[in-house]
N, C-alpha and C positions, 0 to 999 in steps of 0.2 A: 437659508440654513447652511452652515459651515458641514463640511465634507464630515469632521470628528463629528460632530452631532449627529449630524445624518448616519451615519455608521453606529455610531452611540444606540439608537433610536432601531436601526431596522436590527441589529444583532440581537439587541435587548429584547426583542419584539420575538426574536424567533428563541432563544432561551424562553421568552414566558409557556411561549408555545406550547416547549419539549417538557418543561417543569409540569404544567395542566393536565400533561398528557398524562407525565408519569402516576400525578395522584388521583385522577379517573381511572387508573386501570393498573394502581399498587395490588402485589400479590399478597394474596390471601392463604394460599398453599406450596405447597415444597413442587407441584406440578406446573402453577402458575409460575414461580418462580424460576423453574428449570425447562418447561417446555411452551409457556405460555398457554396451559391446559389443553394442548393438542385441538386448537379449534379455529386455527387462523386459516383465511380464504387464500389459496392457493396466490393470487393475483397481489393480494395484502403481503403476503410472503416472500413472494417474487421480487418486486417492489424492498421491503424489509430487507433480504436479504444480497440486493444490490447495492444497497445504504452502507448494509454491516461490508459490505467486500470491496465497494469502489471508496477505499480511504481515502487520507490527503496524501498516498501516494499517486495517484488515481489523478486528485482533482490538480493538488497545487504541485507535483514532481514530477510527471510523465511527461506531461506539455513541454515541460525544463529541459527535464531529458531528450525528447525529440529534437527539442529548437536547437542543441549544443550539440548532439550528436549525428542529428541527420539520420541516414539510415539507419545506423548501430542501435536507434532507439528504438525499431521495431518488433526488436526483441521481445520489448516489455507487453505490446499488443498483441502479437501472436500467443506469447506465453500467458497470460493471464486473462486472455480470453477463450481460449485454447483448452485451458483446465475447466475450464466447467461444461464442455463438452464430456471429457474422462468421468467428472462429479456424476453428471446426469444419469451416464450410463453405467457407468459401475459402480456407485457409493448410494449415493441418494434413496433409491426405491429400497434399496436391501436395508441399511441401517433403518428407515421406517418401518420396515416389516419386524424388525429387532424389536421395536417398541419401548426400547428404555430410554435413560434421557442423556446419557454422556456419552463421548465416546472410547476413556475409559472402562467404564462401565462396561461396554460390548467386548473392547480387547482383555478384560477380565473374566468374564464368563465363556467368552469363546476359545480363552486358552486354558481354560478351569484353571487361576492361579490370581491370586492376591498380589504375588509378585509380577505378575505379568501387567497388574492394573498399576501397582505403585511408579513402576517402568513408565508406562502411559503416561502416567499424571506430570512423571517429571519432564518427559519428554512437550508434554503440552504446554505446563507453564516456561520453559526455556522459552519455547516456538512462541508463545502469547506475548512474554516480557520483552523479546525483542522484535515484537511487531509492535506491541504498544508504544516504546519508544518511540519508533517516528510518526506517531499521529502525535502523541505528546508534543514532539516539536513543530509540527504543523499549526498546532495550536498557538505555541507560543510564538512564531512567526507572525501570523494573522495579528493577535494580538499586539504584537509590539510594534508593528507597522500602522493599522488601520486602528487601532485607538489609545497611541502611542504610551502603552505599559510598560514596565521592564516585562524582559521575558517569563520571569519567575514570579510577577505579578500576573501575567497573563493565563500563566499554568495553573495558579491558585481559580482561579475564576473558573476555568474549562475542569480544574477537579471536582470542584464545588459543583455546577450543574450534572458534571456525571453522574455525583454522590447522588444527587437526588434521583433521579431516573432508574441508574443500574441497583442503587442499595432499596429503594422503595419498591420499583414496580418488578424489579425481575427479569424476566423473559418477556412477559404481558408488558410491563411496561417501557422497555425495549422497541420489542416489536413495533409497537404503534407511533413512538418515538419518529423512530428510524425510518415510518412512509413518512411521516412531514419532513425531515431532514433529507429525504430523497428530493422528494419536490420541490426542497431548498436549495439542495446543492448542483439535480441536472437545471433550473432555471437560473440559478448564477451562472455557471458556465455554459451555455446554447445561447443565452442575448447576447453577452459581450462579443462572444465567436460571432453570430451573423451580424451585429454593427460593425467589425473590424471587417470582415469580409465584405462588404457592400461596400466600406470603406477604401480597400484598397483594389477589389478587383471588379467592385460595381453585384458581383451574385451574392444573394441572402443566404441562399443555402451551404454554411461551411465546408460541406463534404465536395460540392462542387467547384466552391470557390479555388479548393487546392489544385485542381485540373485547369482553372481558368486563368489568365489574361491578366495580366496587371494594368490598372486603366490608365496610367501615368508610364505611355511609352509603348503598349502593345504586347510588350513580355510576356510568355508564361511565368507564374509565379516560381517556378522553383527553377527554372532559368533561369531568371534574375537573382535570385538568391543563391546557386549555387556563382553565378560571376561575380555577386558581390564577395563573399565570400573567402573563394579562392584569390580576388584581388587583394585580401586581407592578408594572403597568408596560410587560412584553412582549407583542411580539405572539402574536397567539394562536399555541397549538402544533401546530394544522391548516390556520394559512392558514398561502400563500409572499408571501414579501417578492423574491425574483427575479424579474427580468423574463423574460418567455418566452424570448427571444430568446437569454439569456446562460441558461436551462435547458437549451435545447436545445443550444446547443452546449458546454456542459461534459457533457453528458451522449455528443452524439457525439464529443466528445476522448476520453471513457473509452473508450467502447466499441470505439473506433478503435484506440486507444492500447493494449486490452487485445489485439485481435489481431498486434500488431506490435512487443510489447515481447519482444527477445531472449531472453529466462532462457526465459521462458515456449512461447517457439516452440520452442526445442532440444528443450525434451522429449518431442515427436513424433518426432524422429530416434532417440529411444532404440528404440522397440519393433521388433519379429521384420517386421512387415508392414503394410503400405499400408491395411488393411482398421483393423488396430489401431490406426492414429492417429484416426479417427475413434471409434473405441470409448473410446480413453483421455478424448477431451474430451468425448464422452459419460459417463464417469464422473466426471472431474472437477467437471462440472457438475452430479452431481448431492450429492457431496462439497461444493462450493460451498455450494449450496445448504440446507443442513444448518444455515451458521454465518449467512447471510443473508436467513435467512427468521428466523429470531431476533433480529438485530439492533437490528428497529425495534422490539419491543418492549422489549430492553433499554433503548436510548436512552429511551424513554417513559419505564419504569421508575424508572431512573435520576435525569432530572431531578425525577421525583415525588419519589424519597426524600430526594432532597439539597436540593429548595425544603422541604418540609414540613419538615427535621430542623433548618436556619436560620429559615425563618419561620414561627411557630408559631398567631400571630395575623391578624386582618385589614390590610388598609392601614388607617392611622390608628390603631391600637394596637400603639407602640412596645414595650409591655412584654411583646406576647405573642415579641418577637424574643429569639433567643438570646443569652442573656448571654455574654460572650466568656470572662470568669474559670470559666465552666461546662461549657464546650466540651466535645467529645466525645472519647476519648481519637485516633478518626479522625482529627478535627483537627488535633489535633499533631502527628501524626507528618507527615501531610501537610504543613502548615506546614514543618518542618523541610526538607521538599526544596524548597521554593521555591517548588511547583507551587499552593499553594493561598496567597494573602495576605490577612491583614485589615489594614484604616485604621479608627481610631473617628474619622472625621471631626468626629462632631458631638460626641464628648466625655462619651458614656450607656452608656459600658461593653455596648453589643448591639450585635449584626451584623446591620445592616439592610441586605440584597439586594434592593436594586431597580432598574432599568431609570432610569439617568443620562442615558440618550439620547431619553428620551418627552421633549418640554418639555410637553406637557399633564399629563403624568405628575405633572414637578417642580412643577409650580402650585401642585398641590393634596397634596401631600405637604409643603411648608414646614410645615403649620400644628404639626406633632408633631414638630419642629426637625431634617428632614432633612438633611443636605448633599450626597448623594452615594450613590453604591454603594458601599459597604464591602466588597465581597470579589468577589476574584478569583480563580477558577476556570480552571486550564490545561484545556482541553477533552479533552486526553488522558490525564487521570488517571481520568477519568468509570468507565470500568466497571475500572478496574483500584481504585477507592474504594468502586465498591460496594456488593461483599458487606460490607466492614466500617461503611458507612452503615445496612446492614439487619442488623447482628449477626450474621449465618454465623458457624457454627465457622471456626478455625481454621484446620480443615484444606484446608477450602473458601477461603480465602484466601490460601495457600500452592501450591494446587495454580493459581490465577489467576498467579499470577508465575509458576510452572513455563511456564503458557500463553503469557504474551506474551511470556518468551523464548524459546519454540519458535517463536512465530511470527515473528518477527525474524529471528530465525536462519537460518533456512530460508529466509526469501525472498534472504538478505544471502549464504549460500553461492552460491547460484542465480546472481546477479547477478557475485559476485567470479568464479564458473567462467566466464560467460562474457565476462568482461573477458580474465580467465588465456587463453580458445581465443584473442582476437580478437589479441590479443599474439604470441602462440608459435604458433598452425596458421596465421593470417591475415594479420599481418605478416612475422613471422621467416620461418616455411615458406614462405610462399606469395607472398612478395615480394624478402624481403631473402637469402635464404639458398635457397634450393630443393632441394638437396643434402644439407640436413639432415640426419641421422640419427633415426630416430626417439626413440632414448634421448637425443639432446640436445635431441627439440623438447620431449619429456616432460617434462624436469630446466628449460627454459626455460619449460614453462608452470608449472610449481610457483615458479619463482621467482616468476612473472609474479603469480598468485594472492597473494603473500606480499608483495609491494609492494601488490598492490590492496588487502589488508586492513588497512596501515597509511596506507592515504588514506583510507578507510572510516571506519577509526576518529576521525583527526584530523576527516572532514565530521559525523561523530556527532556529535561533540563542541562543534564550529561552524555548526548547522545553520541553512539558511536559511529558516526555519518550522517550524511543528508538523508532524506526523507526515504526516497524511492530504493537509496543502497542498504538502508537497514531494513526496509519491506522484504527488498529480495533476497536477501539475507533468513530472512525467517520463514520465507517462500522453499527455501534450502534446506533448511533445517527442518520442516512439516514433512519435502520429500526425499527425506534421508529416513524417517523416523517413524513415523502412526504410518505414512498410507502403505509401505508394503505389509504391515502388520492388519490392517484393517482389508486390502484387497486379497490377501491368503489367506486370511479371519473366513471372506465370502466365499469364494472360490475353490478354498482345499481344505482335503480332509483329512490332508498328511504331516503337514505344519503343527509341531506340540508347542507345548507349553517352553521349553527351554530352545527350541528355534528361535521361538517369538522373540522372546528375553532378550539371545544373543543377539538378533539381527537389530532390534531395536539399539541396544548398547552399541553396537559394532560402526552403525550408520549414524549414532546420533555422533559421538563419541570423534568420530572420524573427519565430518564436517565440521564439528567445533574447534576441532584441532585447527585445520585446514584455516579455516578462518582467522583465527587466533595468532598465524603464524602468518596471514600477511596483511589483515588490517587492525593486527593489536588488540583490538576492544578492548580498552579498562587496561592495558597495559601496549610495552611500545612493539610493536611487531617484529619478528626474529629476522625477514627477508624482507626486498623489495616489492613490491605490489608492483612488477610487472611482465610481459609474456615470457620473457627468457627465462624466469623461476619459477613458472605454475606448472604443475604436474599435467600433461600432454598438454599443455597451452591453452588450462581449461582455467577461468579467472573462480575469485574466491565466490562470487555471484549464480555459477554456474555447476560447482563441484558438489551438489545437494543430489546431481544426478547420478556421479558418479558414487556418492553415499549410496542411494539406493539402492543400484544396483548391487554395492557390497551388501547392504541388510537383504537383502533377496538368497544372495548365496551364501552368507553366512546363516539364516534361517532354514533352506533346502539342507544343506550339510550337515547343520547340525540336528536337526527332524531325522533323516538319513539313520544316524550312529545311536539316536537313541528311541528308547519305546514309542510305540503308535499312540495317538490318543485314545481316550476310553470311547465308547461307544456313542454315549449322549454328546458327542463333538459333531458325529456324521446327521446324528437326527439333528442336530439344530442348524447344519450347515442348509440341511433341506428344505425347513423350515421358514428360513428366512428367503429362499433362493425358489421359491413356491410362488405363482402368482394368487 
């Protein structure tokens, strides 16, 4: 059986799966729908909501990002694992104690204001539309490589099975979704890691393999990679090239960002009890955990295979480089989606990968008629290329695109449902309509879903960056926006209604600027995206922190100058903050 059918066969195989799922366990009620009727097993949950949060930034752009940046990617590991520690302990149990099902919904009743929710709503779908985007393109990645579609055939297909799941089942059929697409997407990515590891360094267990020995030669692994490396050109692949300053706070954007991003918070309203939300994000993280402790060595791995299987010789011997008419047949197919490019600049038929940006580099590389770096590398092809860089079967290659479309998928249902609640429970219900019927807010949250998946698809399609830079991007915008609204929701009893507002508008308002002005989105950006013009040297990835911080003190200030809340603020603060 041919690689496309194979692939054909096992993805088809896990869409029938999620499809089964959804119509076993389509919602019946606006509770089904919005909280999966509060009755899912902490561990089901845990699991679910590992699914909905390790996206295809997660599965197919972290790895990327590690392999290309070396240490500067650890950012992405600390922070986003990082924030569901803050989740666990300060959001989780309380919002369950709340009992409702948005989290709109909570920062409207807790600021007793209509305006305070509508605020919410827009700030959520902002933060949802640009996470959705890059699962969207993950999707379409997978797809245009592993079962050679155009990309906007690919995205037609991954909308199609969302429709079915998120517009039918809900939350219920989400949920249940999202454990098989767990169990999809950490067994794609843990085989190929321990074949590549036994591979290169003889240990099974990836975590180890990154500390161990390379069997060809004796090397530590990342001794040899940082000499390869630096023979290139690059910096080495254990120092950072980031300044502390912009470490630390793209690190606390994630981590902030991971407590406060919507999809992720609903799913503690799913469970029976107050004790189980804290159980579920203790499972979760340790589910997390599983695909994140593997990572860095994939990343390591990874760039090992793909520098050694392009450069075969030292600097200064042209002819040990890859001849491009001999290319591997990885190559080509790669090639074919865009994601990977060669130039023979210098006109010697080999693909000379080096570091164009050393000029010490370039000095002493002219003398063997350099010109240039000849190939380009999308960062988020990296571990979705591989197993086919280190020869894996087949099947092992078939089952990684099963993977990074489960993990797409799942975080992209996640995000479109609560676009679907913040529309139909939290505008229509809860502002525009009050009278509603429950069977028409249900039939208007399914529409609601079914328009968000065809904005979803068009931002896939038009994205504003790779994978993991529009995640963290909306990791920024969560914590500029809901979570200081929702952590002074819990914890004060001084915080009004028109703090909320401000600090909300202040912090959303301020990071989208910030953004806007040095990676464009949707139009061409005013400055250069680099350290000499970011505000304290803090990158557009990173400046969600220093949003917050301003929504924090634009909300204390403005609480400050105007009247106290009314009474029923303090009793519901206690209420929820009650074991």
């Amino acid at each position: 059986m041919s690689l496309e059918l194979l692939t054909y066969v096992v993805v088809g195989l896990s869409f029938a799966l999620y499809v089964g799922i959804a119509f076993r366990t389509r919602a019946g009620s606006t509770g089904d729908f919005y909280v999966a009727g509060k009755h899912v097993h902490p561990v089901a949950n845990g699991m679910a909501t590992a699914a909905d949060w390790m996206s295809a930034a997660s599965f197919i752009s972290m790895a990327g990002i590690i392999a290309f940046l070396g240490y500067d990617g650890s950012v992405y590991l600390m922070g986003w694992t990082g924030g569901y520690v803050l989740l666990a302990l300060l959001l989780a149990p309380y919002l369950r104690r709340f009992g409702k099902f948005t989290v709109p919904e909570f920062i409207g009743e807790r600021y007793y204001s209509d305006a305070a929710r509508v605020v919410a709503v827009i700030c959520l779908i902002v933060i949802s539309f640009t996470y959705v985007a890059g699962q969207m393109r993950g999707v379409g990645i997978v797809f245009s490589r592993f079962l050679n579609v155009d990309i906007g055939v690919g995205l037609l297909i991954g909308m199609g099975v969302v429709f079915c799941y998120a517009v039918l089942g809900g939350m219920k059929g989400i949920t249940y979704t999202q454990v098989a697409q767990y169990c999809v997407l950490i067994f794609a990515y843990t085989v190929p890691a321990v074949f590549i590891s036994l591979q290169v360094t003889g240990v099974a267990v990836p975590q180890l393999a990154f500390g161990s020995e390379v069997e060809a030669g004796g090397e530590h692994l990342l001794t040899k990679l940082d000499r390869i490396v630096t023979d290139l050109g690059f910096s080495a692949y254990t120092d950072g090239e980031k300044a502390t300053v912009d470490v630390f706070f793209i690190t606390f954007a994630l981590m902030v960002g991971t407590a406060g991003l919507p999809h992720v918070i609903v799913r503690f309203f799913t469970v029976p009890k107050v004790r189980d939300a804290r159980a579920s994000a203790a499972w979760a993280l340790l589910f997390i955990a599983l695909l994140y402790t593997t990572a860095p060595a994939v990343g390591a791995l990874a760039r090992l295979n793909l520098t050694t299987t392009i450069q075969h010789g030292p600097v200064g011997a042209p002819d040990g480089n890859l001849r491009y008419d001999e290319r591997p047949q990885w190559f080509r197919t790669w090639e074919d989606t865009g994601l990977l490019a060669f130039e023979d600049k210098n006109g010697d038929g080999r693909v000379q990968y080096y570091n164009d940006q050393n000029p010490d580099f370039a000095a002493t590389a002219e003398g063997f008629g350099w010109r240039g770096n000849e190939l380009q590398a999308d960062r988020d092809i990296i571990v979705l290329a591989n197993p086919e860089i280190a020869g894996l079967p087949d099947w092992v290659i078939a089952l990684v695109a099963a993977g990074g479309i489960a993990a797409a998928l799942s975080t992209a249902a996640g995000l479109l449902l609560v676009i679907s609640a913040a529309i139909s429970h939290d505008l229509a219900k809860g502002v525009l309509a009050r009278r509603m019927s429950e069977r028409r807010e249900l039939l208007v949250g399914r529409i609601s879903a079914a328009c968000a998946i065809l904005v979803a698809g068009h931002l896939g399609y038009n994205p504003p960056g790779f994978v993991a830079e529009v995640v963290a991007l909306a990791f920024g915008l969560a914590a500029a926006s809901l979570f200081p609204a929702i952590l002074l929701g819990i914890f004060s009893t001084r915080v009004n209604k028109p703090g909320a507002i401000a600090g909300m508008l202040a912090g959303l308002l301020f990071t989208i600027g910030y953004i806007v002005c040095f990676k464009g989105v949707f139009v061409a950006p005013f400055l250069p995206n680099e350290p000499e013009h970011w505000l304290l040297g803090i990158s557009p990835e990173g400046i969600g922190g220093v949003g917050m911080l301003l929504n924090f003190a634009v909300a204390f200030t403005v609480s400050a100058v105007t009247a106290r809340p009314p009474d029923s603020v303090p009793a519901l603060v206690r209420r929820i903050r009650t074991p």
